[in-house]
C-alpha positions, 0 to 999 in steps of 0.5 A, spaced: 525 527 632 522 534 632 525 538 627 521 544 629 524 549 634 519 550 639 520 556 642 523 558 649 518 560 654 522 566 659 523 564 665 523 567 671 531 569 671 531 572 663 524 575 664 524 580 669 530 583 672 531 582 679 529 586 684 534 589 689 534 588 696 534 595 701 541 592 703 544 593 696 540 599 694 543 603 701 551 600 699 549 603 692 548 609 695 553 609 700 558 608 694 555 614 690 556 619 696 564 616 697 565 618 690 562 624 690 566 625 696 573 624 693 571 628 686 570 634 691 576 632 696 581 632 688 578 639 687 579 642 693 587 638 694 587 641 686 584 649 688 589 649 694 595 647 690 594 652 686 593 658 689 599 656 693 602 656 686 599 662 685 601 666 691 609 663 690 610 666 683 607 672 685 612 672 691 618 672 685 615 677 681 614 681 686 623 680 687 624 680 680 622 688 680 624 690 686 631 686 683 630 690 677 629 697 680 636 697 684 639 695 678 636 700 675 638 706 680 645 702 679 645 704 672 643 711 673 649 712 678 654 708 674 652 712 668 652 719 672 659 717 674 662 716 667 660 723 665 663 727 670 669 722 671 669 724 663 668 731 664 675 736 661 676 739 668 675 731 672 681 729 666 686 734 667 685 734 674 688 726 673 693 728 668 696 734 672 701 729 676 703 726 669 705 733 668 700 734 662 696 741 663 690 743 661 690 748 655 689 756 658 689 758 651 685 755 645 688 752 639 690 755 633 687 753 627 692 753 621 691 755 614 694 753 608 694 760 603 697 756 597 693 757 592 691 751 587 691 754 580 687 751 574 691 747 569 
């Protein structure tokens, strides 16, 4: 037996790589335009998703102010109401059938004149 390794001769498999035939060169590039294609087809469903998302929370802004100002205006006249609703005129006016009237002379103030002396 021959205890020295002889070496391998390459053969044609290891050697050189195989070359492709035009059939698996064309199927190659036929693959890498459909994955191109379904690249760009995610973009484009991705871009209209989101101008639709877009145009959706413009839509709501848009209601929330004109919501907003209403009840501002709301607030405006609530508030001129509870001012003139607390006017003395306006409250004698709701008084006078409970027969409280409204004063014609002003009040006097009364004074103490007792002089506090020292001890």
């Amino acid at each position: 037996m021959n205890t020295e390794m002889e070496p391998m001769e390459p053969t044609e498999e290891t050697s050189q790589p195989q070359a492709e035939t035009p059939e698996q060169q064309e199927s190659a590039g036929i693959w890498s335009w459909v994955k191109f294609g379904l690249v760009a087809f995610a973009l484009m469903l991705f871009y209209i998703y989101n101008q639709h998302h877009a145009n959706k929370a413009l839509r709501t802004k848009d209601k929330l102010i004109k919501e907003l100002k209403e009840l501002h205006s709301e607030k405006i006249s609530l508030e001129s109401q509870i001012t003139n609703a607390s006017k003395q005129s306006e409250l004698a006016k709701k008084l006078e059938p409970n027969g409280l009237k409204e004063l014609s002379v002003p009040p006097v103030k009364i004074e103490n004149h007792v002089k506090s002396g020292k001890r």
